[in-house]
C-alpha positions in Angstrom: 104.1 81.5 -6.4 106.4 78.4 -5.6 104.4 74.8 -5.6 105.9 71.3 -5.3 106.0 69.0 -8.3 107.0 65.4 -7.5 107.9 63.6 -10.3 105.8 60.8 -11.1 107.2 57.0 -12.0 105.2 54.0 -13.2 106.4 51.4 -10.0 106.6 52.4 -6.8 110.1 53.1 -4.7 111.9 50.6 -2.9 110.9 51.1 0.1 110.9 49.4 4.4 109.2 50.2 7.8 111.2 53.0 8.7 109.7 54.6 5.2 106.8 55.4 6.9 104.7 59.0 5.2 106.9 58.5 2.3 104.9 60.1 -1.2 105.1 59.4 -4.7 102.9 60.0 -7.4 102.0 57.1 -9.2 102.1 57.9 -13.5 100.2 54.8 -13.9 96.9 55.2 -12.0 97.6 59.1 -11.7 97.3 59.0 -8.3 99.3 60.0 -5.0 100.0 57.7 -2.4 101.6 57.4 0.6 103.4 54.4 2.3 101.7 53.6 5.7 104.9 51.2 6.8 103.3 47.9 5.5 101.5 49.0 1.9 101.2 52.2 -0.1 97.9 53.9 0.0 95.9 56.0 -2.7 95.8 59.7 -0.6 92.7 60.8 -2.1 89.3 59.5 -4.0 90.0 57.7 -7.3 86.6 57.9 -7.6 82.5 58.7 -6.3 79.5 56.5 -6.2 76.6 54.7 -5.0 77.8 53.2 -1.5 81.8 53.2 -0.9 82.8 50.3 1.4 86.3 48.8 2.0 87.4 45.4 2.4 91.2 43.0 2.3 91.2 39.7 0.4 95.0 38.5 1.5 97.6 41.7 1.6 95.4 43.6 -1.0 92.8 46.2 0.0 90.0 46.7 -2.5 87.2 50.0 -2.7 83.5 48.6 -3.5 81.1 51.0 -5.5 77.8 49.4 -4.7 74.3 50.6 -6.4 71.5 49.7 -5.3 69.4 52.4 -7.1 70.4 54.5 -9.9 73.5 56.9 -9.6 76.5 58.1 -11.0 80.1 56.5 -10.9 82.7 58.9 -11.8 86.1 58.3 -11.7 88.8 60.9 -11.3 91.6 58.9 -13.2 92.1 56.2 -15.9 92.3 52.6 -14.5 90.9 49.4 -14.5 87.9 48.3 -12.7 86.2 45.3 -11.6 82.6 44.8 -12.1 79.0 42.8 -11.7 75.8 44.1 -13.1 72.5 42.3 -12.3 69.2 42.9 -14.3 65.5 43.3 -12.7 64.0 40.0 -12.1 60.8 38.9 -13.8 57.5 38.7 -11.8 55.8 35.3 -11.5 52.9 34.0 -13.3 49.6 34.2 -12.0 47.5 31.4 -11.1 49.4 27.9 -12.1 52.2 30.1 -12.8 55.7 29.6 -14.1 58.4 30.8 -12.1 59.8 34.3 -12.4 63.3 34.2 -14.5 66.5 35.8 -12.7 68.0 39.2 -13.8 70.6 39.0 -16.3 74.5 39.1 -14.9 77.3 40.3 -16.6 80.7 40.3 -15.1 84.1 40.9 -15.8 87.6 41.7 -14.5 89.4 44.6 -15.6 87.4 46.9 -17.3 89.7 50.3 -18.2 87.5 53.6 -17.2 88.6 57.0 -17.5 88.0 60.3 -16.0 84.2 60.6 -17.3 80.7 60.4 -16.1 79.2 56.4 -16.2 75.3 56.5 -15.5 74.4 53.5 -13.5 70.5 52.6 -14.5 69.5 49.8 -11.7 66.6 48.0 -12.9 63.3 47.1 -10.9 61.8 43.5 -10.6 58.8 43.1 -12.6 55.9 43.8 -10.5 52.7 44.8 -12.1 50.9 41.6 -14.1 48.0 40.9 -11.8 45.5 37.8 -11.7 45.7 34.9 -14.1 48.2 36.6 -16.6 51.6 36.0 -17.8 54.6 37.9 -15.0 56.0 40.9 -16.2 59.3 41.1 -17.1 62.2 42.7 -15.3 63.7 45.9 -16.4 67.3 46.3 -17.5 70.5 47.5 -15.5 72.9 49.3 -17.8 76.2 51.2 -17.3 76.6 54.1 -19.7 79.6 55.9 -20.2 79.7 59.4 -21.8 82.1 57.7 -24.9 82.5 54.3 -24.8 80.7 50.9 -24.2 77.4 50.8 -22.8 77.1 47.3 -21.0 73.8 46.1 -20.5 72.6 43.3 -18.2 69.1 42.0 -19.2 65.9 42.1 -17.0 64.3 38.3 -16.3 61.7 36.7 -18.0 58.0 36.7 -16.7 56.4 33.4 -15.9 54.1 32.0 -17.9 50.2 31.6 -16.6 47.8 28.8 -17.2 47.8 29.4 -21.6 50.4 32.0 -21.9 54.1 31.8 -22.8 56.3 32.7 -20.5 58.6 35.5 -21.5 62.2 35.5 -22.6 65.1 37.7 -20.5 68.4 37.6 -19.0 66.8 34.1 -17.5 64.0 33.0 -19.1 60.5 32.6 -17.3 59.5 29.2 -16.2 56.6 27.7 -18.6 52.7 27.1 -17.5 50.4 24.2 -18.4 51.2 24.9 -22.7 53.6 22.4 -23.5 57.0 24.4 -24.5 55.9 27.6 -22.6 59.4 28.5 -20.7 61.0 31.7 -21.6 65.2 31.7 -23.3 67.5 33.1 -21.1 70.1 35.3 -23.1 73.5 33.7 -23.6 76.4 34.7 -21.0 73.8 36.7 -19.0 71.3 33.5 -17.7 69.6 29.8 -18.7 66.1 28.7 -20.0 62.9 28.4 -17.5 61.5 25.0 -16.9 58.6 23.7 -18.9 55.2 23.1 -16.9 52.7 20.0 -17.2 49.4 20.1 -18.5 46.4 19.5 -16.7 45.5 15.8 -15.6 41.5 16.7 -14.3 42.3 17.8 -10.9 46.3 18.8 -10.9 48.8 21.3 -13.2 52.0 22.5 -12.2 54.5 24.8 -13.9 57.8 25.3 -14.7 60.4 26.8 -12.3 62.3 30.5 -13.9 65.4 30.2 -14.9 68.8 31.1 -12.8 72.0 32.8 -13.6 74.3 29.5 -13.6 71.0 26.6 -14.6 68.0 26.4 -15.8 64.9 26.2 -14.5 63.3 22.8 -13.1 61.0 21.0 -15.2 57.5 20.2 -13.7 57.8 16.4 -13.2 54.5 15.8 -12.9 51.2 17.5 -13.0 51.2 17.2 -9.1 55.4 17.9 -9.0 56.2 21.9 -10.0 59.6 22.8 -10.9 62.0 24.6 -8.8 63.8 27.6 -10.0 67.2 27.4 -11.2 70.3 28.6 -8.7 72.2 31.9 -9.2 75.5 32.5 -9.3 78.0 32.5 -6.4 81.4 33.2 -8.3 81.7 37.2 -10.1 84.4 38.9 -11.6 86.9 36.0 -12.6 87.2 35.3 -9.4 87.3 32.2 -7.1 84.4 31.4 -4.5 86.0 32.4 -1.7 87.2 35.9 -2.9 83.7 36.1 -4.9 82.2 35.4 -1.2 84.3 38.4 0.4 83.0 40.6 -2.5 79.3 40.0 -2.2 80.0 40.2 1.6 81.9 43.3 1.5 78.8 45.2 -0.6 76.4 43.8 1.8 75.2 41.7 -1.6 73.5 38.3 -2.5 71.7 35.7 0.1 74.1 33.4 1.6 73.7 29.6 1.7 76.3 27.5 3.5 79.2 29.2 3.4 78.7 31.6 0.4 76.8 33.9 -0.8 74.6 33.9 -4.4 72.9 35.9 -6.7 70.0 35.9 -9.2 68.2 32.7 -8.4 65.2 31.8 -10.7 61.7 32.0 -9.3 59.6 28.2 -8.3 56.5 27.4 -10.1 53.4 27.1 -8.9 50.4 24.6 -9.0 46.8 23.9 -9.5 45.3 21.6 -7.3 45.7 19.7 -4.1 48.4 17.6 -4.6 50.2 14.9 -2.5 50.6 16.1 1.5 53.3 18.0 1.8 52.7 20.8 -1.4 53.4 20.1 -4.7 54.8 24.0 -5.6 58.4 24.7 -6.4 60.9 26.7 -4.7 63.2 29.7 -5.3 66.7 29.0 -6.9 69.4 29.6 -4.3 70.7 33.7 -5.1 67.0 35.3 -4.1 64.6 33.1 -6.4 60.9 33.7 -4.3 59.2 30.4 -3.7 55.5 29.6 -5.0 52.6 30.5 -3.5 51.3 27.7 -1.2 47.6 26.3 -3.0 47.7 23.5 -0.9 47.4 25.1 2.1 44.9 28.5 1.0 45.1 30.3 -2.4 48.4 31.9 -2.3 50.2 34.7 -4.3 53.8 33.8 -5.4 56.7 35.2 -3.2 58.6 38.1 -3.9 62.2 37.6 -5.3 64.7 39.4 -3.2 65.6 43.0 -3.4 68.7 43.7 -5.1 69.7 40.4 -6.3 68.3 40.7 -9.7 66.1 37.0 -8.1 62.7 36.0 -9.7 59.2 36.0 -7.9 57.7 32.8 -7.4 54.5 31.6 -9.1 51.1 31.9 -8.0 49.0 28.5 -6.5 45.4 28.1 -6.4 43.2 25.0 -5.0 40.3 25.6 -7.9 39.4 28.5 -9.4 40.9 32.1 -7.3 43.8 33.8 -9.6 46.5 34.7 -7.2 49.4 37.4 -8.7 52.7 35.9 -9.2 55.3 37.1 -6.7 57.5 40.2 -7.8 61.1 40.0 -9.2 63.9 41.3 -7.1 65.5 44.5 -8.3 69.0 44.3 -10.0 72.6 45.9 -8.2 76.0 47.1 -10.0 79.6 46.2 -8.1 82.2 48.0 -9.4 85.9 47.0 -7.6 88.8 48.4 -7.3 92.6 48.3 -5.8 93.4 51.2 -3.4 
């Protein structure tokens, strides 16, 4: 039976307007594409996975892989891919608790993949550390090709509680009333919590988690908690604004101002009434969950937001009730692409 070979070439023709539905196959990215009039066009999948969105930065049109749960990315072809991954964020500690550290980020431009199975493990926000205890830690996201690299992006620190240490992560957790209590961020993925203040007879406040581009705040005071430390708004080698229409184009990060971040550290929380006004820290810009409010009521930390890899906020308490620390928000993977 006849069948039609076109010969492939590594560049693509010369080519104007009136080219319009012209084919070549492309030796390079072993794919097919077809010239529209304006740009040539991949004519089928280069690859499935997770949530497939399109967006245009300039004259370039990019494909966006976006996990937010566990999946499978599997290309069809060898060539190079863009990519973030964001660790689980750690819980908040209970009581006077340190802020929740940020999930881990690793990005990079231009990572080569090949025609293979890569299992995409998204990893949850630490969740279950209850009462006066130290916040549990995140859980990590990892890409796993069948042969090759597996990259790993570290789950955030738990907060310390009132005579814990906080725990160690992609960011670390913020630190409680112990002097020295914050949790180590792991180098290139995060930064350090805050440390707390101890106890002045009425008044403790802890240590803010830390973020994916600062540490956490310090506790200035025993009546002053730390706030956690901001995420990240550039990925990928990029600049802001083409970061921006990334995180944008996946639906990603929280926005403040005019871009968008991710994996902000969680605030520390307080003991105590403190000054009027609250003396508990807030979430790092990127999803960080702000501590509970003990000035107003016993209060549970808040939550770090979902998918942004942001920590939960510590708990507050007026005397002696031992509120949870607020959840860490569950990691994503970004995987881009030139169509």
């Amino acid at each position: 039976m006849a069948a039609l070979k076109i010969t492939g070439q590594s560049a693509a023709p010369t080519v104007t307007g009136s080219d319009a539905g012209m084919i070549y196959y492309d030796s390079t990215a072993n794919t097919l594409k077809v010239y529209n009039g304006t740009s040539w066009k991949v004519m089928s999948e280069r690859a499935i996975g997770g949530t497939v969105t399109t967006y245009t930065s300039g004259t370039t049109e990019y494909r966006l892989h976006t996990f937010t749960s566990s999946g499978t990315f599997t290309p069809f072809g060898s060539f190079n891919v863009d990519y973030v991954l964001i660790g689980g964020g750690g819980q908040g500690g209970g009581r006077c608790g340190g802020g929740g550290g940020a999930g881990g980020v690793l990005t990079a431009a231009s990572l080569a993949v090949t025609a293979q199975d890569y299992v995409i493990t998204v990893g949850g926000g630490g969740t279950t550390s209850t009462g006066n205890t130290v916040g549990q830690d995140g859980y990590d996201t990892i890409f796993d090709p069948t042969t090759g690299t597996t990259l790993t992006a570290e789950g955030g620190g738990g907060g310390a509680n009132t005579s814990g240490s906080a725990g160690d992560g992609g960011s670390g957790g913020g630190g409680g009333e112990v002097a020295d209590s914050h949790g180590d961020g792991t180098s290139g993925q995060g930064y350090d919590g805050g440390n707390g203040t101890g106890f002045d007879d009425t008044n403790a406040a802890a240590g803010g988690g830390g973020g994916s581009s600062e540490v956490g705040g310090d506790s200035t005071s025993a009546q002053i908690a730390g706030d956690g430390g901001d995420g990240l708004k550039i990925i990928m080698g990029l600049t802001d604004q083409q970061s921006n229409e990334v995180l944008a184009g996946a639906n990603a990060g929280v926005g403040d101002g005019s871009f968008r971040y991710i994996a902000g550290g969680g605030g520390g929380g307080a003991y105590g009434s403190g000054p009027p006004g609250g003396i508990e820290g807030s979430g790092g810009k990127g999803g960080g969950g702000n501590a509970g409010k003990g000035a107003v009521h016993d209060q549970a930390g808040f939550p770090g937001t979902i998918n942004t890899g942001g920590g939960g906020g510590g708990g507050s308490t007026l005397a002696t009730a031992n509120p949870n620390g607020g959840g860490g928000g569950s990691g994503i993977v970004i995987i881009r692409y030139i169509i």
